[in-house]
N, C-alpha and C positions, 0 to 999 in steps of 0.2 A: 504494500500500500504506500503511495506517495501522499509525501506531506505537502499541504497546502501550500504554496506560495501566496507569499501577502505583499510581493509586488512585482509590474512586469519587466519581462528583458529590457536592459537599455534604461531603465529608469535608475535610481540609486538610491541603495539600501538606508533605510532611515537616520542611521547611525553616521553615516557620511554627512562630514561637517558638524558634526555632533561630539563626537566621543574618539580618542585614539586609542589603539591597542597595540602594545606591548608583543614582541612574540611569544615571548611564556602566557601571557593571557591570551593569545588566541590558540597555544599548542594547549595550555590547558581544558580550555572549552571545547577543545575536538572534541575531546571525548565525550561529551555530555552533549551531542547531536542532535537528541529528540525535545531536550530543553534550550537549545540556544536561542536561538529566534524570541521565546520570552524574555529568558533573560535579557537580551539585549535589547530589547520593547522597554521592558522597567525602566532600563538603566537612562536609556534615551528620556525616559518622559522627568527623569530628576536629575538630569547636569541643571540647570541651573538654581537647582535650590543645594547641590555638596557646598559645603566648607571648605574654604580656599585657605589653605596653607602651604606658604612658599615652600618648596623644596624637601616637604615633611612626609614622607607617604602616608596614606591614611587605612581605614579599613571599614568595612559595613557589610552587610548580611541582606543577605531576601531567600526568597522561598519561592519554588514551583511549585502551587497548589494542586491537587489531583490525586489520583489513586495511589499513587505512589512519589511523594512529594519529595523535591530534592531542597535540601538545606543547605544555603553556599553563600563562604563569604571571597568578598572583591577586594584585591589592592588598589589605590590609586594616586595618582597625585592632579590635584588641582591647583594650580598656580593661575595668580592674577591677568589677566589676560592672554590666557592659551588654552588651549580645550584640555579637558579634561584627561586622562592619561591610566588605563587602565593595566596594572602591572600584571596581577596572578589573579588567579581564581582557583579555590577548591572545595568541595564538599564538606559539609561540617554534618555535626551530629543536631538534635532539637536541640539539646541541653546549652551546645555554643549559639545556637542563634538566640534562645531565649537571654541571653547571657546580654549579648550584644545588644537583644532590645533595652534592655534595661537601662544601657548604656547612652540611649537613642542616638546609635549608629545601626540605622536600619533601611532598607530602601523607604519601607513602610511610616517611617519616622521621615521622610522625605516628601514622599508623597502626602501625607499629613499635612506637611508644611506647606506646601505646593496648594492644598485646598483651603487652606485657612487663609493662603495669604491673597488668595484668587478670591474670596468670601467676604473680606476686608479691606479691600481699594479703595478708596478715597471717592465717590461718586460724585462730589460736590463736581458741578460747571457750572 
C-alpha cells in the first residue's frame, strides 16, 4: 500500500524555507519512514514560536499519535535570524516525553503557544 502524498511533483515540500536538516537528522529519521511526513508537518507548523538561543543547541519532544505511537525527541539550534537547524532525532520512551512536558519543551507546549498567541492579537484599528 502507498502512502498518500500531500503534495504534487515539482511543487516543494512544506518544510523548504522553513526548517534545515542536519544529516544525522535526516539519517536519523530514515528510519522512522511511516512517521516522517508528521513529524515534519508538526515541526513546520512551530518554527516560529522555538526559542532562539545563539549557538546553544536545544531539545523538545512530540508524539505520533495512533495505534502505535512513536515518542521522539529533536535536537536543534535556533539562532536569530537563520532558520531553524535541526541536529538529531531519536525515539524516547513515554516516561522521557512526559518528563520533557513538564519541562514545556514540547512540540505540544508550542503549538499551545502558537494558539494563545493567535487568540490574543491586539484587534484594536
Amino acid at each position: 500500500m502507498d502512502s498518500e502524498q500531500k503534495y504534487t511533483e515539482g511543487d516543494e515540500h512544506p518544510i523548504v524555507g522553513r526548517l534545515e536538516m542536519d544529516g544525522w537528522f535526516f539519517e536519523a529519521l530514515s528510519d522512522f519512514t511511516d512517521y516522517a511526513d508528521d513529524i515534519l508537518t508538526q515541526l513546520v507548523s512551530v518554527t516560529d514560536y522555538l526559542p532562539i538561543e545563539d549557538r546553544w543547541a536545544q531539545q523538545m519532544v512530540g508524539v505520533v499519535k495512533g495505534k502505535s505511537p512513536l515518542f521522539f525527541r529533536i535536537e536543534f539550534l535556533n539562532t536569530a535570524g537563520e532558520l531553524p537547524l535541526l541536529l538529531d532525532f531519536e525515539s524516547i520512551d513515554s516516561d522521557t516525553y512526559l518528563d520533557y512536558i513538564n519541562l514545556d519543551k514540547s512540540i505540544q507546549f508550542y503549538l499551545n503557544k502558537k494558539k494563545y498567541d493567535n487568540t490574543n492579537t491586539d484587534t484594536d484599528s
